[in-house]
N, C-alpha and C positions, 0 to 999 in steps of 0.2 A: 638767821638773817630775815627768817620769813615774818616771825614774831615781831622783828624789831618794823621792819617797814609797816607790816600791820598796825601796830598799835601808833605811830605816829600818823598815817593817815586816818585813822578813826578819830585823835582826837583832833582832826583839820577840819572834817567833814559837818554837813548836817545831817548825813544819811547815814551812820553808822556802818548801818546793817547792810547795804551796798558793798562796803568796802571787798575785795576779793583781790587776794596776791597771790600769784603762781612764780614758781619756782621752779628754773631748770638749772641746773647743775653742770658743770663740764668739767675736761679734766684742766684747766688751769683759770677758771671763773663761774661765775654765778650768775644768774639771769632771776631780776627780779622784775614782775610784769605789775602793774600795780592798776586795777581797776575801780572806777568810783562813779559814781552816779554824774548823768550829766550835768546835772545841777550844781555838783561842785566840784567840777575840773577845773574851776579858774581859783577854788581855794587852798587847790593842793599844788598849781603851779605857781603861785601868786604872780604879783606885778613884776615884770620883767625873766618873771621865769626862778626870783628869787629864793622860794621856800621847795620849788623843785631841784633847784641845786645845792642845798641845805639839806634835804632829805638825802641826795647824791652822798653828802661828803658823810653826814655819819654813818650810811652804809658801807662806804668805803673805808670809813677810821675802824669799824667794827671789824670789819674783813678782814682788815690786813695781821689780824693775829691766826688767820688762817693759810694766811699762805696765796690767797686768792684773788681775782680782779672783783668785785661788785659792780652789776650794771643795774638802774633803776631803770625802767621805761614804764612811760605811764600811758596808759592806753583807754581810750574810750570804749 
């Protein structure tokens, strides 16, 4: 999951290299923290919150062959 969020927010960004996703783990979910440069937090959440909740769902489509909840939070 960490992979997967990773590489969709790199290719959102202009900062690449900023990018940084931490992953906590539970026992019935997953916590995915997703970190980006301030400069481009408006391009990872887009208008209306809409490519934040696009990142949401195929975190969530990926997960569910786990067994698991998938949570994205995006954090400055």
């Amino acid at each position: 999951m960490h992979d997967l969020v990773e590489y969709i927010a790199k290719a959102l960004v202009d900062q690449p290299e900023a990018v940084e996703v931490r992953t906590v783990e539970g026992d019935r979910s997953i916590l995915c923290e997703l970190k980006v440069s301030p400069d481009d937090i408006g391009k990872v959440i887009g208008r209306q919150g809409r490519i934040a909740r696009a990142i949401r769902t195929i975190a969530k489509t990926a997960g569910s062959r786990t067994g698991k909840l998938i949570h994205v939070e995006i954090i400055e």
